[in-house]
VOPAGU-2260 file (C-alpha; in pm, 1 decimal, decimal comma):
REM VOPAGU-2260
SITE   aa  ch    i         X         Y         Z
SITE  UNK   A    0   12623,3   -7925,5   -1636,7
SITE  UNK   A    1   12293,7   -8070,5   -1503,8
SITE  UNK   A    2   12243,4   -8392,3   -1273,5
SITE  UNK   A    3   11954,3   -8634,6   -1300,3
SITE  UNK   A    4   11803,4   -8714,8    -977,6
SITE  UNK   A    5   11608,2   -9033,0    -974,1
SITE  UNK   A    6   11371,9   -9128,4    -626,0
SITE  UNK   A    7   11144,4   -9370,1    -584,0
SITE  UNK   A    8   10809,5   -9189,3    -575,6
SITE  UNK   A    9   10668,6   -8847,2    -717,3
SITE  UNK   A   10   10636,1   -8721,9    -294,1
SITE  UNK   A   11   11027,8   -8769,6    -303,8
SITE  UNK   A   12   11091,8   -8621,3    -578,2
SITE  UNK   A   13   10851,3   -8306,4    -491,3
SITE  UNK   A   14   11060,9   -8304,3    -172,5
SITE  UNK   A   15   11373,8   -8299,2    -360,7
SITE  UNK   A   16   11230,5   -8014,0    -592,1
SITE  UNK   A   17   11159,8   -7727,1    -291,5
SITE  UNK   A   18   11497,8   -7809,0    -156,6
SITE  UNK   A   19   11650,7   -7759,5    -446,4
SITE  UNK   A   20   11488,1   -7471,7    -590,9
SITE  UNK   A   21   11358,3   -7660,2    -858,9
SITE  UNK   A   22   11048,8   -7535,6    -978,8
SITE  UNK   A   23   10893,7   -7664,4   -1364,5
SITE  UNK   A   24   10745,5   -7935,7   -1328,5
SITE  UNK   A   25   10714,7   -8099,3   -1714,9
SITE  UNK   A   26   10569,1   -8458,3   -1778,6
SITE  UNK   A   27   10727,5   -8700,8   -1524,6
SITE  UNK   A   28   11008,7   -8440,6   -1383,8
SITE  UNK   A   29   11114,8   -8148,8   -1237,7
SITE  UNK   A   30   11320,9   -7965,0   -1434,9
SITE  UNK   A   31   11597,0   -7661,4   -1349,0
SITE  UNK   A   32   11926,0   -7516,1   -1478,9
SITE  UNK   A   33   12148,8   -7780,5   -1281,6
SITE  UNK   A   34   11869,4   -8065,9   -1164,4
SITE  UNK   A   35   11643,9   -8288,3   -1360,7
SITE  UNK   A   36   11401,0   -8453,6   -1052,3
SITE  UNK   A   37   11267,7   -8748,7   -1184,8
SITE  UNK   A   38   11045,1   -9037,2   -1008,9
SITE  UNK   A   39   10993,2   -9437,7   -1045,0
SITE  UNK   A   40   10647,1   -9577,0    -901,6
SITE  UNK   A   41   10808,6   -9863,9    -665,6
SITE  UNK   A   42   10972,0  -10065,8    -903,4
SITE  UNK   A   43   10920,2   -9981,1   -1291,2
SITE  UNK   A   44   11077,7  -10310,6   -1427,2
SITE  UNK   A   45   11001,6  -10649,0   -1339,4
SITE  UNK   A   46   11156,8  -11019,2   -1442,6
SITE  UNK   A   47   11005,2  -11169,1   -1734,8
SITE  UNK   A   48   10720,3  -11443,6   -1680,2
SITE  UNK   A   49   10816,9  -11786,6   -1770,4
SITE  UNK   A   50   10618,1  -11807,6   -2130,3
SITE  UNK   A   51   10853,1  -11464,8   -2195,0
SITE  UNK   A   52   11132,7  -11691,5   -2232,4
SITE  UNK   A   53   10929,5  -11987,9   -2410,8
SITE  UNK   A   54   10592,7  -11920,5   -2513,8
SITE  UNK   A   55   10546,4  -12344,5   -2472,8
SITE  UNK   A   56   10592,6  -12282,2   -2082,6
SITE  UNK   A   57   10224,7  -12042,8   -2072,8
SITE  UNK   A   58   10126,0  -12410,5   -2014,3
SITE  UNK   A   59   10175,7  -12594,6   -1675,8
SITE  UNK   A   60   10335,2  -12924,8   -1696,6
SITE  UNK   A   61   10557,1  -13109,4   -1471,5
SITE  UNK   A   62   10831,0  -13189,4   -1730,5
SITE  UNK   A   63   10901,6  -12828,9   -1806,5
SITE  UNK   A   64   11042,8  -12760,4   -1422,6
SITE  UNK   A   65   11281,5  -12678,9   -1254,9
SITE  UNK   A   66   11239,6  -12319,5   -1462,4
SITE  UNK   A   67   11625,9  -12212,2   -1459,5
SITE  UNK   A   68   11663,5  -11891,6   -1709,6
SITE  UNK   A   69   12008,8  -11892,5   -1847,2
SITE  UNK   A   70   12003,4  -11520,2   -1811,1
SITE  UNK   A   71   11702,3  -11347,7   -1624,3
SITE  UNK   A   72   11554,0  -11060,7   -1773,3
SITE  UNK   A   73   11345,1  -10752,8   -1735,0
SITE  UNK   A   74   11061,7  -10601,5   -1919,4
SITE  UNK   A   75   10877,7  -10270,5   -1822,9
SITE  UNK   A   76   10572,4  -10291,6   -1621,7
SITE  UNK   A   77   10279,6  -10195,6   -1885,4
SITE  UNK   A   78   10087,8   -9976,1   -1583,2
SITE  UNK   A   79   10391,2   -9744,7   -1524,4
SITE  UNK   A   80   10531,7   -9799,4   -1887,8
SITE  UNK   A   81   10477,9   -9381,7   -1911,1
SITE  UNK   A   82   10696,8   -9325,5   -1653,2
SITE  UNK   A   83   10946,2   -9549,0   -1715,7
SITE  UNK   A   84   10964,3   -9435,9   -2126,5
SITE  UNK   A   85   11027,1   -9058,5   -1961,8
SITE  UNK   A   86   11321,2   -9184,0   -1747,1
SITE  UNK   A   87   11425,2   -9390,6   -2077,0
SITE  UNK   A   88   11415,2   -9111,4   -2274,7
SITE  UNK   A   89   11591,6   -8855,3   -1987,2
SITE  UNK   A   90   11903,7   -9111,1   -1994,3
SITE  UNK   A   91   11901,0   -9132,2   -2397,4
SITE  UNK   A   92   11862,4   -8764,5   -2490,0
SITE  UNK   A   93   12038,3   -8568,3   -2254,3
SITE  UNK   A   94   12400,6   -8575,7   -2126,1
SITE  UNK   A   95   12437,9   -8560,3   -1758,0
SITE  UNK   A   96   12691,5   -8484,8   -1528,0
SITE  UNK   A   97   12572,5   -8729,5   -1259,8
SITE  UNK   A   98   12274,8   -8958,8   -1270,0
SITE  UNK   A   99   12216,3   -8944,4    -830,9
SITE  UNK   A  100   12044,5   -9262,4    -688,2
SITE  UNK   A  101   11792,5   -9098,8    -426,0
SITE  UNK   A  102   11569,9   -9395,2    -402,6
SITE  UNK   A  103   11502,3   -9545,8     -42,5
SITE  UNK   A  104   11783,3   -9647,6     103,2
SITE  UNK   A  105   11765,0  -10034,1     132,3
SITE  UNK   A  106   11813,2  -10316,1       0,3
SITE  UNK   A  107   11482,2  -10250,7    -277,7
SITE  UNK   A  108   11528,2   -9880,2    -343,5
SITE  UNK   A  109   11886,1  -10006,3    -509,0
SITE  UNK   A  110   11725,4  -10267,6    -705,9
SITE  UNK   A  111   11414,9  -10030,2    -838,6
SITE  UNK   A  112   11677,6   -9744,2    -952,3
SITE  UNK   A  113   11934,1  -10007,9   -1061,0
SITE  UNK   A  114   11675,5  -10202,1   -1248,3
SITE  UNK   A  115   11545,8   -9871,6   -1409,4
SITE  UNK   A  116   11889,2   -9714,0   -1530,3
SITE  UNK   A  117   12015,5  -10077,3   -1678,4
SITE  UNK   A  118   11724,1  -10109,9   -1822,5
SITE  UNK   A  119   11720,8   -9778,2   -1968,3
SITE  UNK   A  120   12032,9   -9855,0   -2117,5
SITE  UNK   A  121   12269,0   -9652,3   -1871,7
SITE  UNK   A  122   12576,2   -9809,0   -1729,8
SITE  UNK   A  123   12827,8   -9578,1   -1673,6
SITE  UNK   A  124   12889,7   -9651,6   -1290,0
SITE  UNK   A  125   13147,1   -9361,8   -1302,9
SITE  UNK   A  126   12868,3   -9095,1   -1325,0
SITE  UNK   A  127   12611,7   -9280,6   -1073,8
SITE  UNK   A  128   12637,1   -9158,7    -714,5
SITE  UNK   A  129   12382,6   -9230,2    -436,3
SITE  UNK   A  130   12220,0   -9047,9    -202,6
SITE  UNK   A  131   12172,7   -9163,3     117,9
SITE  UNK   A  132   11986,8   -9081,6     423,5
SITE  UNK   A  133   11754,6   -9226,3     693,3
SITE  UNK   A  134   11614,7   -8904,9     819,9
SITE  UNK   A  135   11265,2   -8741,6     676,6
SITE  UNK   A  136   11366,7   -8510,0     360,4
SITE  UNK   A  137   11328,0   -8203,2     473,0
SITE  UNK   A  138   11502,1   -7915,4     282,8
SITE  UNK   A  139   11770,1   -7910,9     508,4
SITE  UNK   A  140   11867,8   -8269,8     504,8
SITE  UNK   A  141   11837,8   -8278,1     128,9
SITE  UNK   A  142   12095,1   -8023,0      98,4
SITE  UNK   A  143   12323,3   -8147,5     340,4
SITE  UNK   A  144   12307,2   -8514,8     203,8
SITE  UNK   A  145   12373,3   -8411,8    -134,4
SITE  UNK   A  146   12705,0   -8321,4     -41,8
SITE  UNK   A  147   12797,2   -8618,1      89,4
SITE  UNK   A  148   12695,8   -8835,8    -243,8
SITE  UNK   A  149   12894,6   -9166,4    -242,5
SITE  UNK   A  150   13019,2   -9337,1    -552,7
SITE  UNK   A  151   12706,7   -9628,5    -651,2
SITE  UNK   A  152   12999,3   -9887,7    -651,5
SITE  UNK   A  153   13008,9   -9846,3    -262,5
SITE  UNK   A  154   12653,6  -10016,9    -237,9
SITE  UNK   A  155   12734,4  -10292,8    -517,0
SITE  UNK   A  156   12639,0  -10536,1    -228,4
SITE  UNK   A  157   12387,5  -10421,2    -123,2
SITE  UNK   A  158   12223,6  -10445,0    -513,0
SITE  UNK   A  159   12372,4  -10772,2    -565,1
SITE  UNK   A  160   12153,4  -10879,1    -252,4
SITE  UNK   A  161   11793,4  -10709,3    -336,8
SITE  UNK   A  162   11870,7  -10884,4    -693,1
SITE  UNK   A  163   11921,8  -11213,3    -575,3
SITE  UNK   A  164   11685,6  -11208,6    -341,5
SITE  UNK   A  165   11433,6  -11073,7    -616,2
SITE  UNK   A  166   11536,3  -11380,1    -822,8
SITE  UNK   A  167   11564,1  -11641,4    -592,3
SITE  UNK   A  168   11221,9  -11534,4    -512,6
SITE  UNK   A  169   11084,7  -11581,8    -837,9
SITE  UNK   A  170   11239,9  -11901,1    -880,9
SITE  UNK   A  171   11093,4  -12067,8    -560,5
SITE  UNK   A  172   10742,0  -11874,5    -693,8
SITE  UNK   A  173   10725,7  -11988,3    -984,0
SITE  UNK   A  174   10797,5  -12337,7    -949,4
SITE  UNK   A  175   10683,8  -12418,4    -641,4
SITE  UNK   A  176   10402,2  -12261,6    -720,5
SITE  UNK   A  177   10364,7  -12509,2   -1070,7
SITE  UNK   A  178   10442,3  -12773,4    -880,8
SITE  UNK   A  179   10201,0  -12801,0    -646,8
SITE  UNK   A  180    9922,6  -12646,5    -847,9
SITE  UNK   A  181    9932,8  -12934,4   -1129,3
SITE  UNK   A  182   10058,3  -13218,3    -845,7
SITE  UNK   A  183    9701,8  -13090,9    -625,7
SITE  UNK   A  184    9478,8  -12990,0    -907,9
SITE  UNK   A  185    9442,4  -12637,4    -745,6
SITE  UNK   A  186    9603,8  -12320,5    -716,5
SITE  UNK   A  187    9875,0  -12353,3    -438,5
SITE  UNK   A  188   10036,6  -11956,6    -458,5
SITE  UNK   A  189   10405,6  -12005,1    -258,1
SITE  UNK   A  190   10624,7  -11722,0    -220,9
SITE  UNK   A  191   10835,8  -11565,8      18,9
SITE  UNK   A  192   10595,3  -11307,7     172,5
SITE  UNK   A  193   10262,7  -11539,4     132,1
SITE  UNK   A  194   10310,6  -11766,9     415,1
C-alpha cells in the first residue's frame, strides 16, 4: 500500500523523490508504486481575519475589542490555494497506508503539516508518523530516517506550542494593533516579530 509524504517545500520533496526512487512528477507530487511526495509552500492555511468571523468587525472601533474567537479557524491561503486543493484532494481520493510528516522539524514545520492535514479533513492520528531529522537530506539520511518514523502523537507538544503561539500571536496583533491605530489616529503594526 502507498504512503503520502508531505514536506514543507517542493526542494524537500525533490530530495525525498531521488532517495526514494521516485521518479513522475504529476501536478504538485511525486508519484511511485509505494510513495506519493507531496509539498506545502511554508504554511498553506492561515487563521481567519477578524471580519471572517463578523463581517461588522472589517471596521475598527474600540467597542468591538478584546477580539476573543470562541473557536479559531483556518481558511486556505488564496496564493497557494493550488497546492493546498492537490494535498486536499491526495487525502480525499486515495487511501493511504501512512500519511509521513517530513516537514522541518520544529516547532512551525508541525503546525504547517498539522494545519494542512486538519484542514484537509484528515485526522486519523493512527496513520500519521513523522519524520525527523536535523541533518541535510541527503539520500542516505532520507533512507535511514524513514525507518525510524515515530508515531505524530509523540510531538503533540510540540504542535500544541507552534499553535498557541500562532494564536496568541494573532490575538496580541490584532488588537493591539486596533487599539492603538484608532486610540493614535495612525497605523501602529504590533506583533511579535515587528519590534
Amino acid at each position: 500500500m502507498t504512503d503520502l509524504i508531505l514536506t514543507e517545500k517542493f526542494s524537500v520533496a525533490s530530495d525525498f523523490a531521488k532517495a526514494l526512487g521516485v521518479k513522475t512528477k504529476g501536478k504538485g507530487y511525486f508519484e511511485s508504486n509505494a510513495y506519493i511526495i507531496t509539498w506545502a509552500v511554508g504554511h498553506l492555511v492561515e487563521l481567519y481575519a477578524p471580519d471572517d468571523y463578523d463581517k461588522n468587525l472589517k471596521k475598527w472601533k474600540i467597542e468591538t475589542l478584546p477580539l476573543i474567537p470562541e473557536q479559531f479557524k483556518y481558511k486556505p491561503i488564496k496564493k497557494t490555494y493550488r497546492q493546498f486543493k492537490t494535498i486536499k484532494n491526495l487525502l480525499t481520493q486515495k487511501s493511504f497506508a501512512r500519511v509521513i510528516i517530513a516537514t522541518d522539524a520544529g516547532r512551525e514545520g508541525e503546525v504547517i503539516a498539522r494545519t494542512i492535514l486538519f484542514e484537509s479533513g484528515f485526522l486519523d492520528k493512527n496513520r500519521i508518523w513523522r519524520f525527523w531529522t536535523s541533518q541535510a537530506l541527503v539520500p542516505d539520511v532520507v533512507r535511514n530516517s524513514m525507518k525510524q518514523l515515530k508515531p505524530v502523537t509523540d510531538y503533540d507538544r510540540l504542535w500544541r506550542a507552534g499553535y498557541y503561539r500562532q494564536v496568541s500571536d494573532w490575538m496580541i496583533g490584532m488588537n493591539c494593533t486596533r487599539v492603538l491605530t484608532v486610540r493614535l489616529k495612525d497605523l501602529f503594526s504590533v506583533g511579535r516579530v515587528q519590534t
